[in-house]
N, C-alpha and C positions, 0 to 999 in steps of 0.2 A: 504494500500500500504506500502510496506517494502523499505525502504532505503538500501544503498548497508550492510549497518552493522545490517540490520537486524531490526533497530528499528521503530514501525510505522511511518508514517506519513497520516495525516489526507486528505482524500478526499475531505473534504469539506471546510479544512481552509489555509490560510486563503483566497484563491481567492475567497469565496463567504461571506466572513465577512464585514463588515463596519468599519473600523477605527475609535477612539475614535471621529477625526473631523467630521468624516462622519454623523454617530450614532448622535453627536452634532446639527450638521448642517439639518439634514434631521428632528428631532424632534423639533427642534428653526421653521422649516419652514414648520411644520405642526401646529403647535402654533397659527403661525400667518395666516394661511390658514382656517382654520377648527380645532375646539377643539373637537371636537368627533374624527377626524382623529388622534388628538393627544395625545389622550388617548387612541383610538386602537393599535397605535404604538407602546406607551410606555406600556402597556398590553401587546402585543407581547414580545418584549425585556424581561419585567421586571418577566415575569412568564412564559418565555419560550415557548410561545403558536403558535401552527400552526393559518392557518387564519380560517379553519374551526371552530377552536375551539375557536379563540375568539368571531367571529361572532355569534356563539350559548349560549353565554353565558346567564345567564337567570339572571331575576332580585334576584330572589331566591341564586343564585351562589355568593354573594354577601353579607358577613357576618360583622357585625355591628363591629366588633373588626378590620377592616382595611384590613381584610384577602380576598381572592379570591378561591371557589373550583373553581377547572382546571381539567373539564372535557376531560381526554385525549381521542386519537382518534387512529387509526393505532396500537392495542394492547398495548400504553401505559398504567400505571397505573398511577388513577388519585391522585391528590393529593391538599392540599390547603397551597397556598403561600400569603406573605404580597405583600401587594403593597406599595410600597417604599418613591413612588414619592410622597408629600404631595399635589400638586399639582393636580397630577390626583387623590390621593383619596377625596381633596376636589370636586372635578368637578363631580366625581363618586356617593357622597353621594347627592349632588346637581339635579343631574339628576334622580335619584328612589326615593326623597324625597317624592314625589304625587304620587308614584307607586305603587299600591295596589295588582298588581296582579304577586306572585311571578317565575309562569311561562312564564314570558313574559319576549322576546331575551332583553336583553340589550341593545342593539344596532339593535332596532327595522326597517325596510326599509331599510336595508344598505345590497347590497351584495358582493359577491367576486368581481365579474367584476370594481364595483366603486371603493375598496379598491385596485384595481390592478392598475386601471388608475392612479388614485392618486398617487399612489407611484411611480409610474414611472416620474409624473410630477413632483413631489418635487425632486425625485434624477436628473430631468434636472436642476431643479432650481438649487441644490446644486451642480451641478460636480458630481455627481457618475456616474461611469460608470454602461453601460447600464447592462452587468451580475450581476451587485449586486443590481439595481432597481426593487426587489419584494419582498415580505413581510419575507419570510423564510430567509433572508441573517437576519434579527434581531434574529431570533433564532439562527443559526450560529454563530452570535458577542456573543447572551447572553451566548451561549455557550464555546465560546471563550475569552470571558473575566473573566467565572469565572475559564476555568481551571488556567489563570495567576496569578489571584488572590487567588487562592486556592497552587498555586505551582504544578499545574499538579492533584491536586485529582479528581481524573478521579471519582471517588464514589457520588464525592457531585454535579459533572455535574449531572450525572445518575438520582440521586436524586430526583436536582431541573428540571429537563428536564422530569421527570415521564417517563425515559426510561428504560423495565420489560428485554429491554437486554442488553448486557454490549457492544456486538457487534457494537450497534444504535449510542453508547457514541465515541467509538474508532472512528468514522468518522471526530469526531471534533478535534481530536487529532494531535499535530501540532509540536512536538517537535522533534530537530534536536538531534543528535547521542550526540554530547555536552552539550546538558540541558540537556540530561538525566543519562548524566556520571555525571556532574555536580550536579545534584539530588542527584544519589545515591551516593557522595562521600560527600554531607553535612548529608545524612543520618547515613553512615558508621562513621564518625566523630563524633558524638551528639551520636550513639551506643558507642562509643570506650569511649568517657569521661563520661558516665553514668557506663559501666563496674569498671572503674579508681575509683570513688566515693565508 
């Protein structure tokens, strides 16, 4: 979607993001609900993953250096990210520790429907509203957090989101006609004084 000046604005943010509190609040109160739920969540979030794809994750998927392949789904390309959280990669390693057989789901018994109720029920516990109570609004925020965190690089969404089109990316895209003047007028500036030298 095009702003009157022309400049994207993203379809999917931020009305289906989570706020920093939310994001907080909703993984604090899967913590103390359920630690499998709390490390699906933060899996989600932290590697950008739809639910299909974390629910398919296989013990195998799961590399001794802290990393995750992320078997993408929807013609993404797949790709292998850390996991951040030390907490979930302790709970991670904990879990496959007796796990002999490396085609086997990580998250054995568990399907959409349980992960969908769940989250619905923690974003009542937490206040969220009911549009951002489902597992994809975490891909939204991870989305969303790193273009602010990146400055807008729309490339390293892409990236870490294993998105093969640049199209997929632009959805998360959220910046007003003024951040992005404001962008390219700290770029033109840092050009001009690198000219100057």
């Amino acid at each position: 979607m095009l702003d009157s000046n022309g400049i994207h604005r993203g379809t999917h943010a931020p009305m289906q993001s989570l706020t920093q509190k939310e994001l907080d609040a909703l993984l604090l109160v899967a913590s103390q609900e359920d630690l499998r739920d709390f490390v699906i969540l933060d899996l989600i979030f932290e590697l950008f993953l739809r639910v299909s794809e974390v629910l398919e994750l296989r013990v195998g998927d799961v590399l001794p250096d802290g990393r995750i392949v992320c078997r993408r789904k929807k013609g993404s390309k797949d790709n292998i990210l850390p996991v951040r959280n030390m907490d979930v990669w302790a709970l991670i390693k904990k879990a496959i520790s007796n796990r002999r057989d490396r085609a086997a789901l990580l998250f054995d018994n568990y399907s959409r429907r349980t992960l969908d109720w769940r989250i619905k029920r923690y974003c009542t516990i937490c206040g969220i509203p009911t549009e951002k109570a489902h597992a994809h609004a975490l891909k939204h925020t991870a989305c969303q957090v790193t273009m602010g965190a990146t400055d807008g690089n729309i490339m390293a969404v892409k990236t870490l989101a294993g998105h093969s089109d640049i199209g997929s990316t632009l959805k998360y895209t959220d910046l007003t006609t003024a951040e992005a003047l404001e962008i390219r007028s700290r770029y033109e500036t840092s050009a001009h004084e690198r000219r100057q030298e």
